[in-house]
PDB file of N, CA, C, O and CB in Angstrom:
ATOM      1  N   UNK A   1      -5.947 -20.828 -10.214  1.00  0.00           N
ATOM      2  CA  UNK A   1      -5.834 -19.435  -9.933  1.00  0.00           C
ATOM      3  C   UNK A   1      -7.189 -18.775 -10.170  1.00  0.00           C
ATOM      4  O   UNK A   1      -7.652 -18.969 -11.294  1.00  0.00           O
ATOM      5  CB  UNK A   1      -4.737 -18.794 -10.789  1.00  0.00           C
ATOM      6  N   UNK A   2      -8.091 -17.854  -9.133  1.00  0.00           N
ATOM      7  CA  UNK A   2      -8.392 -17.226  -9.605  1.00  0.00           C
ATOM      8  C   UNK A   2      -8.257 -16.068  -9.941  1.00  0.00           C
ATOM      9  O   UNK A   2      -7.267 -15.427  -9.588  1.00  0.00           O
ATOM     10  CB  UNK A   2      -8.833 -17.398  -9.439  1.00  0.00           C
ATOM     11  N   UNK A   3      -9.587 -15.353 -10.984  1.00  0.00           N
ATOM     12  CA  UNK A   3      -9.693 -14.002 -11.767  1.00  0.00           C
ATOM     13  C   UNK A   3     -10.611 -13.232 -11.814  1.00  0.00           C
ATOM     14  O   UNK A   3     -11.709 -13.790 -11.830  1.00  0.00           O
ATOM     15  CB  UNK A   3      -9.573 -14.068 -12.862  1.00  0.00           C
ATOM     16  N   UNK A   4     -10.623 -12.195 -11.842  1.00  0.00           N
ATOM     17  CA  UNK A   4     -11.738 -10.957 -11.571  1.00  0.00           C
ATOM     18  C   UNK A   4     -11.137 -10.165 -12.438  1.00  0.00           C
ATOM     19  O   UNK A   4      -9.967  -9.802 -12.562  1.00  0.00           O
ATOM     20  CB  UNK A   4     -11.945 -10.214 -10.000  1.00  0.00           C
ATOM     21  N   UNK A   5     -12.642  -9.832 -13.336  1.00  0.00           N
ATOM     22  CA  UNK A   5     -12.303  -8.474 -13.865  1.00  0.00           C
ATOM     23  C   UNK A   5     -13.113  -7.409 -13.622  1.00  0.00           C
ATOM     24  O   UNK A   5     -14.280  -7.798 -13.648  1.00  0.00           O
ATOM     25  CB  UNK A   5     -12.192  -8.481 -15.148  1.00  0.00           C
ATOM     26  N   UNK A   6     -13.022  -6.067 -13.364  1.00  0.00           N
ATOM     27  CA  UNK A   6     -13.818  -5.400 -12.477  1.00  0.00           C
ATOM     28  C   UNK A   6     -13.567  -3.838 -13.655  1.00  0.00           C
ATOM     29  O   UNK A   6     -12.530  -3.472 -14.210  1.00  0.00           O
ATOM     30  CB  UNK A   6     -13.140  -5.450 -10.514  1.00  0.00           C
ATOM     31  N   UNK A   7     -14.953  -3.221 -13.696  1.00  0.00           N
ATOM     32  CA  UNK A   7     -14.574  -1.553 -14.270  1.00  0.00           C
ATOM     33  C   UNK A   7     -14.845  -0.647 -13.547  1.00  0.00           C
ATOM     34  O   UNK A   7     -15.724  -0.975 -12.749  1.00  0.00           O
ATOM     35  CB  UNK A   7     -15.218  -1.027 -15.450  1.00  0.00           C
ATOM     36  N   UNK A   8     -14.562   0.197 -13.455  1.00  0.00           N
ATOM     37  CA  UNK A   8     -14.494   0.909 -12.679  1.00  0.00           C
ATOM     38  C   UNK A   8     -13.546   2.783 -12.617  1.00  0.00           C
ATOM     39  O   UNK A   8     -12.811   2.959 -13.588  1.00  0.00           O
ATOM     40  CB  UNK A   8     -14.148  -0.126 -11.952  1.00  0.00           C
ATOM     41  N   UNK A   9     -13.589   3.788 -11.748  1.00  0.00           N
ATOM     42  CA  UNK A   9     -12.854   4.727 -11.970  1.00  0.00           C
ATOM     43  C   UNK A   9     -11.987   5.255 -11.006  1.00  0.00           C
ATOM     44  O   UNK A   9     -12.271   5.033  -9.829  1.00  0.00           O
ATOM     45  CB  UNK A   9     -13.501   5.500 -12.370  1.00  0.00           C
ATOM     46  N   UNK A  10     -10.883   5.976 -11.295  1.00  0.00           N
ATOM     47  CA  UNK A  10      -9.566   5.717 -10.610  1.00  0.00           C
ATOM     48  C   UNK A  10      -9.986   6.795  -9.197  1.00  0.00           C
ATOM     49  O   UNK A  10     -10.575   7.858  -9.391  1.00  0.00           O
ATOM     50  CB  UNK A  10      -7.947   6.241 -11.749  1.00  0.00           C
ATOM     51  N   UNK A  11      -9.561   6.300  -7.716  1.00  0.00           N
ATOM     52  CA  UNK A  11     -10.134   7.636  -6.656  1.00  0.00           C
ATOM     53  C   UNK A  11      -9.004   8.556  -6.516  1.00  0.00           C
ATOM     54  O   UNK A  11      -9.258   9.617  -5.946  1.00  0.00           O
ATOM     55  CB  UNK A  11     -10.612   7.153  -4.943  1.00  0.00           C
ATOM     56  N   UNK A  12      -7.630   8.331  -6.982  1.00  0.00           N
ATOM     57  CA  UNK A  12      -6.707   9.122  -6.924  1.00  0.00           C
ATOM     58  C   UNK A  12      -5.575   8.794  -8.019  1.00  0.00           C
ATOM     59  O   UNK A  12      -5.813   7.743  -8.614  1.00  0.00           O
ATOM     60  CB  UNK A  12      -6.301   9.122  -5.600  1.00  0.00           C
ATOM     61  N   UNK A  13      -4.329   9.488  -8.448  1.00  0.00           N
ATOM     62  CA  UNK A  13      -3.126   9.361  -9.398  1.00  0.00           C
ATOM     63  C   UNK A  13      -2.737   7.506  -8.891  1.00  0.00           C
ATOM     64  O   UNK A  13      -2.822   7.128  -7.723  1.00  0.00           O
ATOM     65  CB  UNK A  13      -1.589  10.862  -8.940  1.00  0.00           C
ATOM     66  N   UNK A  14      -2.412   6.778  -9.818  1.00  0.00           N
ATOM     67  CA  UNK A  14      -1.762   5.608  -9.619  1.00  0.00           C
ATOM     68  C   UNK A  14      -0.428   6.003  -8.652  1.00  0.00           C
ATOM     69  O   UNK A  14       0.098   7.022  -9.098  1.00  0.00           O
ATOM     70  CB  UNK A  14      -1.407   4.943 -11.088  1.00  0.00           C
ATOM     71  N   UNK A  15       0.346   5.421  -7.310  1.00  0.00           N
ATOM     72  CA  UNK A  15       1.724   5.806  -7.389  1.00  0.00           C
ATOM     73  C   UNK A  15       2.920   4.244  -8.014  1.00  0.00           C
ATOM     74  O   UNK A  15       2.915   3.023  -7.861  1.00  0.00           O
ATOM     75  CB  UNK A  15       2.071   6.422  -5.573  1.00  0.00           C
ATOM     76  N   UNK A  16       3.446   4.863  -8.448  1.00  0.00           N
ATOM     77  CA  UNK A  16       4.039   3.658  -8.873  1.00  0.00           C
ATOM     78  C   UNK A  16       5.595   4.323  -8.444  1.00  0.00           C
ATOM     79  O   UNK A  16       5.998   5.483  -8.362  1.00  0.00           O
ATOM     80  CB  UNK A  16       3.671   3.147 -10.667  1.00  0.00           C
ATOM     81  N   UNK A  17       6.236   2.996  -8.221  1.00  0.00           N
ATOM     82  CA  UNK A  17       7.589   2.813  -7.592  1.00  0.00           C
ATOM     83  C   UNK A  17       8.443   1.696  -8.632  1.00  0.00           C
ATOM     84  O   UNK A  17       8.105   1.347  -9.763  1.00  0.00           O
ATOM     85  CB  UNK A  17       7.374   2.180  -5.883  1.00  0.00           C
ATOM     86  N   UNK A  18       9.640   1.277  -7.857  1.00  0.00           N
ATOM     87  CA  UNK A  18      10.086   0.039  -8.462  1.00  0.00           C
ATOM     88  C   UNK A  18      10.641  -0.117  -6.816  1.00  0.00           C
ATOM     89  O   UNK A  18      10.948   0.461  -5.774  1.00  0.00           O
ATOM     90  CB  UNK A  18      11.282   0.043 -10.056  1.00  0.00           C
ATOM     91  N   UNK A  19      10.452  -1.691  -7.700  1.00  0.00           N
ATOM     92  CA  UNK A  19      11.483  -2.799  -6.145  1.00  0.00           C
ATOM     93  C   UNK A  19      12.743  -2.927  -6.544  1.00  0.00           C
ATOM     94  O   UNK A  19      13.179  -2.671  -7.666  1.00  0.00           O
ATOM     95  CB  UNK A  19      11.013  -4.742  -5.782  1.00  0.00           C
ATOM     96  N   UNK A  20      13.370  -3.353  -5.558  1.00  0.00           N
ATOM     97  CA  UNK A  20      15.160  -3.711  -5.546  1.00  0.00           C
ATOM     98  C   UNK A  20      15.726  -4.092  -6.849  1.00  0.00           C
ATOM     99  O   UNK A  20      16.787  -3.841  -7.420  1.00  0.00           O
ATOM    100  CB  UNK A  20      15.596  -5.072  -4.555  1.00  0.00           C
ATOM    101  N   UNK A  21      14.557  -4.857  -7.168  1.00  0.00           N
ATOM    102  CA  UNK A  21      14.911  -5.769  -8.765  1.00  0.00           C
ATOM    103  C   UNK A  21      15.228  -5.018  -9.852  1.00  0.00           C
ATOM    104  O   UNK A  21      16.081  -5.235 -10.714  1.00  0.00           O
ATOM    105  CB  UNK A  21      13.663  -6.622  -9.407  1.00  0.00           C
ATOM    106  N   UNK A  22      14.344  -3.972  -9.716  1.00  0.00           N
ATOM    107  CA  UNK A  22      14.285  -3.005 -10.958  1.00  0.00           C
ATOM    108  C   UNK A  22      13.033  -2.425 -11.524  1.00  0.00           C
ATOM    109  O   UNK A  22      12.828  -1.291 -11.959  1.00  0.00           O
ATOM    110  CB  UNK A  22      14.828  -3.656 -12.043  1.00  0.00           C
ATOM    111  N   UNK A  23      11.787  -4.051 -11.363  1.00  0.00           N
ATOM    112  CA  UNK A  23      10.751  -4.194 -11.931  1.00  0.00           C
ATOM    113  C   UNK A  23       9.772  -2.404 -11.483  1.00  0.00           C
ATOM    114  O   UNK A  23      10.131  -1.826 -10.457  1.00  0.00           O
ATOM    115  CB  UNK A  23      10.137  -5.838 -11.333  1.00  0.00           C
ATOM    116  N   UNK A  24       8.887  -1.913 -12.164  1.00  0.00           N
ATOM    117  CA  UNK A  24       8.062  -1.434 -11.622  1.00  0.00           C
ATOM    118  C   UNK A  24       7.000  -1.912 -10.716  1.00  0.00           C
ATOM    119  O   UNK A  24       6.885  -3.135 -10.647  1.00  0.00           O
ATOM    120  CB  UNK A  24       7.763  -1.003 -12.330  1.00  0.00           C
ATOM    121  N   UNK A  25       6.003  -1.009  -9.834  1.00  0.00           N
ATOM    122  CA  UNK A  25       4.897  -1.936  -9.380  1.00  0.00           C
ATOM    123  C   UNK A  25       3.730  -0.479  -8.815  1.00  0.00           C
ATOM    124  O   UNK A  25       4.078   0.464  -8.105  1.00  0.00           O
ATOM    125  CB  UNK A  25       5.590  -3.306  -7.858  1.00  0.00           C
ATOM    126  N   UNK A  26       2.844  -0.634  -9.190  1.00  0.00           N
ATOM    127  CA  UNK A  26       1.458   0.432  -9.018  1.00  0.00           C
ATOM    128  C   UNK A  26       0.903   0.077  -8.829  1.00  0.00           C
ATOM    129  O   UNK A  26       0.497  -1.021  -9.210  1.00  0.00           O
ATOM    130  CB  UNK A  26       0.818   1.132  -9.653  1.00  0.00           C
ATOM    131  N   UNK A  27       0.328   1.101  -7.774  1.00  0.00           N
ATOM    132  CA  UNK A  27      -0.727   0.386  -6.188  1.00  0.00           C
ATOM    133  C   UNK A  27      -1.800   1.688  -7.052  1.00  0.00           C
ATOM    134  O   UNK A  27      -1.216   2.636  -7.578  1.00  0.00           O
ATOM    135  CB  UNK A  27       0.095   0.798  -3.573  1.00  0.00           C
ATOM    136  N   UNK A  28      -3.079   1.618  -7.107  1.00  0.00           N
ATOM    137  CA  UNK A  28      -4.243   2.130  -7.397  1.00  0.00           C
ATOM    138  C   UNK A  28      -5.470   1.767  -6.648  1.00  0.00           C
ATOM    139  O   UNK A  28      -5.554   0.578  -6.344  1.00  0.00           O
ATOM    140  CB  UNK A  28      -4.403   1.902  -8.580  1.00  0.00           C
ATOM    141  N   UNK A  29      -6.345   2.474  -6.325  1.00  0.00           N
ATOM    142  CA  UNK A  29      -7.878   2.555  -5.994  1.00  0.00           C
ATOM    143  C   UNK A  29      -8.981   2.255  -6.717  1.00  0.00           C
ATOM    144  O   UNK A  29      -9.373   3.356  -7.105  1.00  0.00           O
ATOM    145  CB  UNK A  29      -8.177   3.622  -5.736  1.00  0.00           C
ATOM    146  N   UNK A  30      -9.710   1.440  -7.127  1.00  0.00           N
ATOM    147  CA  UNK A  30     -10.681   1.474  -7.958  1.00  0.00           C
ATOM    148  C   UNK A  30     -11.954   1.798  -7.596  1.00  0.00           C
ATOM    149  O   UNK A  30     -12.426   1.001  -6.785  1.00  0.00           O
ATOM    150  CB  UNK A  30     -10.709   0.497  -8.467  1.00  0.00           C
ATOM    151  N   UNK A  31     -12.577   2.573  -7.874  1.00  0.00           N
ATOM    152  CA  UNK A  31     -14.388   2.723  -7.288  1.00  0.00           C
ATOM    153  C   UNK A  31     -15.315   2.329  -8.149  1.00  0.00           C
ATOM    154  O   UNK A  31     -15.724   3.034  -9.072  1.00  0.00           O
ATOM    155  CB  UNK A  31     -14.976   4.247  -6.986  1.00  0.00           C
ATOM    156  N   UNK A  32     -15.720   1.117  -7.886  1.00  0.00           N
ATOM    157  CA  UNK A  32     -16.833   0.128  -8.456  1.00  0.00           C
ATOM    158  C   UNK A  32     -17.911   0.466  -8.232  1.00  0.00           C
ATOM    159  O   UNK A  32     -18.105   0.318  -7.025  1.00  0.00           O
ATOM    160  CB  UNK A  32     -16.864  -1.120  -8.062  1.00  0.00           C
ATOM    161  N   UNK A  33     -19.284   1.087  -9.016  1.00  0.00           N
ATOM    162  CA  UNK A  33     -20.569   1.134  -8.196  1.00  0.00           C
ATOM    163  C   UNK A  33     -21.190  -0.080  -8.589  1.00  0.00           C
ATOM    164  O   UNK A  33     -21.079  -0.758  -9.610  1.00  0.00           O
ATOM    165  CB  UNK A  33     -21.533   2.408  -8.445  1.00  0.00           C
ATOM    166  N   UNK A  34     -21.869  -0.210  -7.555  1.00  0.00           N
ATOM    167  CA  UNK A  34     -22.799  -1.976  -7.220  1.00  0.00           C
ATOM    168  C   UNK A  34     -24.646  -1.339  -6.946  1.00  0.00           C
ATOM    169  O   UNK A  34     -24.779  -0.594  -5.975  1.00  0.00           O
ATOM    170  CB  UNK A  34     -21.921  -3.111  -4.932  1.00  0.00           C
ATOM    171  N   UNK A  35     -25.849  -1.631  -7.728  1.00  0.00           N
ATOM    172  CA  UNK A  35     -26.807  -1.309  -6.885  1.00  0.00           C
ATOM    173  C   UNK A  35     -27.307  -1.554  -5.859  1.00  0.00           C
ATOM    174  O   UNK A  35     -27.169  -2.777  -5.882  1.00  0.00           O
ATOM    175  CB  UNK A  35     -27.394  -1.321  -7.192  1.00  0.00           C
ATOM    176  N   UNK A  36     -27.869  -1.316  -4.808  1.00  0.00           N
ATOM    177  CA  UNK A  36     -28.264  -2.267  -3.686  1.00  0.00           C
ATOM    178  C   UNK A  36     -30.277  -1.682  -3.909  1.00  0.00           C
ATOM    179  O   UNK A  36     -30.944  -1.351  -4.890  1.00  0.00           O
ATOM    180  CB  UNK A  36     -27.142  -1.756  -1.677  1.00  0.00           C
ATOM    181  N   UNK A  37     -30.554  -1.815  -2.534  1.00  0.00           N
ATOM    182  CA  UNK A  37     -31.941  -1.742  -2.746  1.00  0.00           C
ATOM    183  C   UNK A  37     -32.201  -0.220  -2.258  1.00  0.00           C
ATOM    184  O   UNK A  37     -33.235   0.347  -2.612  1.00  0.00           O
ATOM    185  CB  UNK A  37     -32.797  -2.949  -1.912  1.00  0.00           C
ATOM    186  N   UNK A  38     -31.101   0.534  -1.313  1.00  0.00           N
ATOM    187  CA  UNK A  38     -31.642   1.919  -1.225  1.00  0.00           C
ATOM    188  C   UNK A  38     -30.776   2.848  -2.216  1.00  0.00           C
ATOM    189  O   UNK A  38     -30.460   4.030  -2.083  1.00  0.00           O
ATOM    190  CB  UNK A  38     -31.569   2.472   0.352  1.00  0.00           C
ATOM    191  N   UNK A  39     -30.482   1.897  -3.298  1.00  0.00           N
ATOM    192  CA  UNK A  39     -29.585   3.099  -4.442  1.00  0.00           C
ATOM    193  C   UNK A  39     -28.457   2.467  -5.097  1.00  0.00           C
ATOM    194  O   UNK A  39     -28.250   1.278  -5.341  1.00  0.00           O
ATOM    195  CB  UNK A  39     -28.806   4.533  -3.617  1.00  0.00           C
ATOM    196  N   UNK A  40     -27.736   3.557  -5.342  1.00  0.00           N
ATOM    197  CA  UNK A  40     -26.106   2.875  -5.911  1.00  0.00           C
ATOM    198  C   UNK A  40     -25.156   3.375  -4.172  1.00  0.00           C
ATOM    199  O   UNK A  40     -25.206   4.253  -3.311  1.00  0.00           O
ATOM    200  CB  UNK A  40     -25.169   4.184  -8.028  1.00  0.00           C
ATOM    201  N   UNK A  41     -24.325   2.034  -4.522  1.00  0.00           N
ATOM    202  CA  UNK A  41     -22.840   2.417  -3.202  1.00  0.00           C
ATOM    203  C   UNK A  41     -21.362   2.488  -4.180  1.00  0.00           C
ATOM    204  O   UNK A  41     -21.285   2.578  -5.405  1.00  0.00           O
ATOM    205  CB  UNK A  41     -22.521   0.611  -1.655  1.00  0.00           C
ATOM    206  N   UNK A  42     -20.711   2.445  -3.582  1.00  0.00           N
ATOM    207  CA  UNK A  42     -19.468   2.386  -3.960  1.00  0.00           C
ATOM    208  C   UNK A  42     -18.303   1.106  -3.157  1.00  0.00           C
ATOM    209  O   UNK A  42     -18.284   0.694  -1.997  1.00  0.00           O
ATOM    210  CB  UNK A  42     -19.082   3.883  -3.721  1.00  0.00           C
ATOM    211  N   UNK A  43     -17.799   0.906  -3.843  1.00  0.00           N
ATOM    212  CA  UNK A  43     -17.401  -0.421  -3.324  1.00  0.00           C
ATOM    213  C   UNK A  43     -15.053   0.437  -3.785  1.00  0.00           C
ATOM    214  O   UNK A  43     -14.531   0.796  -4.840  1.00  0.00           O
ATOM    215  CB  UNK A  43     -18.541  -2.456  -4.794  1.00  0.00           C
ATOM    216  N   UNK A  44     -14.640   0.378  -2.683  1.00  0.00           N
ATOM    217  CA  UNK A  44     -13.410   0.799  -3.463  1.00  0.00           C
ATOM    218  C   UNK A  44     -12.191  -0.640  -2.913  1.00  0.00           C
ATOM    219  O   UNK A  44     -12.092  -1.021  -1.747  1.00  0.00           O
ATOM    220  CB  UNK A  44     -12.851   2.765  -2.874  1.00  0.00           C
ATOM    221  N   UNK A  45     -11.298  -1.287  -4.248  1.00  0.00           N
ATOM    222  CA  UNK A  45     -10.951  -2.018  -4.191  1.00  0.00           C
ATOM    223  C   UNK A  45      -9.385  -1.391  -4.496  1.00  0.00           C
ATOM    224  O   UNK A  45      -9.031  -0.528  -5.299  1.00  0.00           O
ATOM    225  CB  UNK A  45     -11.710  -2.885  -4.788  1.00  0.00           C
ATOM    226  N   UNK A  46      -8.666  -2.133  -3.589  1.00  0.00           N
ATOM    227  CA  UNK A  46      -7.056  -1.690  -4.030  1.00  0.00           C
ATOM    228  C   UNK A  46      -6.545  -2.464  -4.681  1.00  0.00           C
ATOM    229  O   UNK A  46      -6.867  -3.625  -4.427  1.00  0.00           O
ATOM    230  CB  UNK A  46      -6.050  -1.498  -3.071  1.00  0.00           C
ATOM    231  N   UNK A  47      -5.803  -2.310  -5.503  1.00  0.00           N
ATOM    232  CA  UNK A  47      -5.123  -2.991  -7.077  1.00  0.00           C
ATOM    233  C   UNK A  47      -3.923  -2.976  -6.727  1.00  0.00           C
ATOM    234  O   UNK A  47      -3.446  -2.215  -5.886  1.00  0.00           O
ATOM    235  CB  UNK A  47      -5.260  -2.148  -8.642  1.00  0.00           C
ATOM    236  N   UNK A  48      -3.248  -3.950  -7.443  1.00  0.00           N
ATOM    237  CA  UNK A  48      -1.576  -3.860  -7.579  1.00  0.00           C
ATOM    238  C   UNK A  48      -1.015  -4.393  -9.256  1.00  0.00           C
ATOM    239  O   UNK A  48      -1.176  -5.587  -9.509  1.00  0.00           O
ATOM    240  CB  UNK A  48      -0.800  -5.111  -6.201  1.00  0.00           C
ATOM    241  N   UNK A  49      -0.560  -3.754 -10.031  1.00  0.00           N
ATOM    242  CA  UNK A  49       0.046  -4.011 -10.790  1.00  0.00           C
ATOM    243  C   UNK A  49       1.619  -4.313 -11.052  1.00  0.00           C
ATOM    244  O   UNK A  49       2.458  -3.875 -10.265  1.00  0.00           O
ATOM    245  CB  UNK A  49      -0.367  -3.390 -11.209  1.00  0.00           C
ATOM    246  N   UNK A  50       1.982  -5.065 -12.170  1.00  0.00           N
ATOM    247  CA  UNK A  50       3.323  -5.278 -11.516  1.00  0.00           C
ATOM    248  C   UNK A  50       4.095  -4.976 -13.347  1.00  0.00           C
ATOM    249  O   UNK A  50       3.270  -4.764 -14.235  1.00  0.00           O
ATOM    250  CB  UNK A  50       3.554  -7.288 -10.486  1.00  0.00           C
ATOM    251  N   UNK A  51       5.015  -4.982 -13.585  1.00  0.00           N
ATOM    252  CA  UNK A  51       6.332  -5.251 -14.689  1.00  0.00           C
ATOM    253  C   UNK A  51       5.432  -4.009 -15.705  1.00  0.00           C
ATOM    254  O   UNK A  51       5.169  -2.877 -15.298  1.00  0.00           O
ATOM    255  CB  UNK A  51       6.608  -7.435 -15.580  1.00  0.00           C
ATOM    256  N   UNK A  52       5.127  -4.458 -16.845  1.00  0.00           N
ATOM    257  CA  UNK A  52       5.137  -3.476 -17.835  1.00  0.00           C
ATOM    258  C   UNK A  52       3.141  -2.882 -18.105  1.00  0.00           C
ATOM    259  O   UNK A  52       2.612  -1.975 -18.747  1.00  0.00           O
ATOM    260  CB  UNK A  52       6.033  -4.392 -19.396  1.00  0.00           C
ATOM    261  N   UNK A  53       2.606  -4.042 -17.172  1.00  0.00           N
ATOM    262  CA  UNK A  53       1.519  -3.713 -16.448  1.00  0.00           C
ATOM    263  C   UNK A  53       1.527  -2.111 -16.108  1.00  0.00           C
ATOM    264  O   UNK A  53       0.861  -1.324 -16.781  1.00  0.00           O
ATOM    265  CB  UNK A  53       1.507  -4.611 -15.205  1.00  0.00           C
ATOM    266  N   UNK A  54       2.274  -1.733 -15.091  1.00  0.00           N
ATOM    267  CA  UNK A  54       2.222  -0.929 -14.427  1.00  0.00           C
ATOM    268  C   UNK A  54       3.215   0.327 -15.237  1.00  0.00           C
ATOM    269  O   UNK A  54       3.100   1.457 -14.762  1.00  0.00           O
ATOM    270  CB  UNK A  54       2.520  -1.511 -13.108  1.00  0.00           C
ATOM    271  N   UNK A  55       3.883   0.204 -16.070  1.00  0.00           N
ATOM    272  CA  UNK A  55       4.289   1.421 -16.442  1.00  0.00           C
ATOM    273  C   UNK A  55       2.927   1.989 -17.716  1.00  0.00           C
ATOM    274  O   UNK A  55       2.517   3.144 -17.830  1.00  0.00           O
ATOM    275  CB  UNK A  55       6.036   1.210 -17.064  1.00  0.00           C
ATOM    276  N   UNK A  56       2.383   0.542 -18.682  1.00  0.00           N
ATOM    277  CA  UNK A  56       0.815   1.486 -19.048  1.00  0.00           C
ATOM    278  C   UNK A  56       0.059   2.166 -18.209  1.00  0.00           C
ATOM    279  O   UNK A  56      -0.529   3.168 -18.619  1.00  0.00           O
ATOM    280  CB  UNK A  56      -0.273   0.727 -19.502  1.00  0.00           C
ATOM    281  N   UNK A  57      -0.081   1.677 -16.671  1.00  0.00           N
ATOM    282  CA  UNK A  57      -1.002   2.585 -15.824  1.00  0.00           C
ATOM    283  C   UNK A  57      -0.143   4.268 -15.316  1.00  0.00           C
ATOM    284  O   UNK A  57      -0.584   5.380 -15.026  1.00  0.00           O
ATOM    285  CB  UNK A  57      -1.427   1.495 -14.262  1.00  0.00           C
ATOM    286  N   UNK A  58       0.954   3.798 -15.397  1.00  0.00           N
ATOM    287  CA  UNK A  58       1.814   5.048 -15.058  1.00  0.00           C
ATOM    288  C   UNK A  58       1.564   5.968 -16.552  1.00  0.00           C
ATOM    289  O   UNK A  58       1.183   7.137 -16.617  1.00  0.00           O
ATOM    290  CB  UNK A  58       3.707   4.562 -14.702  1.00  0.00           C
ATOM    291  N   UNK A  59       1.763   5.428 -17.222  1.00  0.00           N
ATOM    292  CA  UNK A  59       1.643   6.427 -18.650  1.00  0.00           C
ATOM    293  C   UNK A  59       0.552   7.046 -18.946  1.00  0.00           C
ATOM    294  O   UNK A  59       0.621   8.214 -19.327  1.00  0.00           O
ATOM    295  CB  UNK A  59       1.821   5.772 -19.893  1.00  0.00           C
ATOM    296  N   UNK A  60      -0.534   6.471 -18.845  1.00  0.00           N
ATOM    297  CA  UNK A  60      -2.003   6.726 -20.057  1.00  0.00           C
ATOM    298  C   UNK A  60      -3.065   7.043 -18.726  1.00  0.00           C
ATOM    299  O   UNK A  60      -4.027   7.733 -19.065  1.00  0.00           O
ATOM    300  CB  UNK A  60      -2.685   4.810 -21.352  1.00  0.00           C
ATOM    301  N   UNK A  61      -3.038   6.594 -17.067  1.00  0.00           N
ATOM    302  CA  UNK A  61      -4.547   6.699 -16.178  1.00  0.00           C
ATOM    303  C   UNK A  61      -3.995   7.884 -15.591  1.00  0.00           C
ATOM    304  O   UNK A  61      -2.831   8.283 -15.541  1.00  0.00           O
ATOM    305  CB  UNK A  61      -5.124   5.316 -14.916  1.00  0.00           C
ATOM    306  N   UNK A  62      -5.131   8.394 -15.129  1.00  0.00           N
ATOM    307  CA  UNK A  62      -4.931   9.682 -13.640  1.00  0.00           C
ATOM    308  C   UNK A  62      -6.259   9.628 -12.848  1.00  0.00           C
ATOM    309  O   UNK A  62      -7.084   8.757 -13.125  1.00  0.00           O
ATOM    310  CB  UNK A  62      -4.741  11.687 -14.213  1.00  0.00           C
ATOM    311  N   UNK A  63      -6.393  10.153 -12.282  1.00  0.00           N
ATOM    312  CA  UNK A  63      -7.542  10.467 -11.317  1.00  0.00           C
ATOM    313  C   UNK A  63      -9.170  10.249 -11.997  1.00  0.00           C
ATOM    314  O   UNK A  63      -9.558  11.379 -12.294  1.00  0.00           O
ATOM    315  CB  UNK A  63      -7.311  12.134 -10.844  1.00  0.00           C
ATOM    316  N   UNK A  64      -9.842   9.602 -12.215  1.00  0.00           N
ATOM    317  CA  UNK A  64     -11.040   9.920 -12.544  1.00  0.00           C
ATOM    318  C   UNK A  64     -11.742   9.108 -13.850  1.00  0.00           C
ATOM    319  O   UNK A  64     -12.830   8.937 -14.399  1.00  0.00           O
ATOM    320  CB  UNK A  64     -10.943  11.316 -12.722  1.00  0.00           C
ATOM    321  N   UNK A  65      -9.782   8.596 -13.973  1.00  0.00           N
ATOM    322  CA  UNK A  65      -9.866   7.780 -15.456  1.00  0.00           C
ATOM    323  C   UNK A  65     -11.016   6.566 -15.141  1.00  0.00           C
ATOM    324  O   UNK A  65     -11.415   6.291 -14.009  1.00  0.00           O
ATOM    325  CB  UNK A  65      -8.093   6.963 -15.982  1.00  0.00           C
ATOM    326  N   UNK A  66     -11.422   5.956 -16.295  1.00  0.00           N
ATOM    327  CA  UNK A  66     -12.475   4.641 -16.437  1.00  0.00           C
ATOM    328  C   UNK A  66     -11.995   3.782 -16.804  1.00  0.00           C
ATOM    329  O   UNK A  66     -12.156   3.531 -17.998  1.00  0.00           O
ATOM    330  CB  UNK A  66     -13.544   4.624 -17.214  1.00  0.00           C
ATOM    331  N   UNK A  67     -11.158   2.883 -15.985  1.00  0.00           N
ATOM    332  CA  UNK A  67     -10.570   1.422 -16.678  1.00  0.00           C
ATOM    333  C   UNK A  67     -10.801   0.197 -15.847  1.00  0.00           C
ATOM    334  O   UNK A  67     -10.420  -0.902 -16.249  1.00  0.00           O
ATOM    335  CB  UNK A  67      -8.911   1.445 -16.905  1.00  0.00           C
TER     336      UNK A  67
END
């Protein structure tokens, strides 16, 4: 399996739902800056969290947060 760990800050509210099962699951934006040679970019990566994962991101992140 691989793993990435990435920091970064949130571009909008996490939304989080649940599936049929019950489980929760939160879809988020991350905006990574990377330097290149004419500056900094932004790199935005979509996340998915799943079970009790995702109710800490529902509880404690919002918009702008740094995780």
């Amino acid at each position: 399996m691989n793993s990435i760990n990435l920091t970064g800050r949130l571009g909008q509210d996490p939304k989080v739902g649940n599936v049929p099962s019950g489980s929760k699951v939160a879809t988020l934006s991350l905006g990574v800056e990377r330097k290149t040679k004419e500056g900094k970019t932004t790199d935005w990566i979509d996340c998915v969290a799943w079970g009790k994962t995702a109710n800490v991101i529902e509880q404690y992140t919002h918009k702008g947060d740094r995780i």
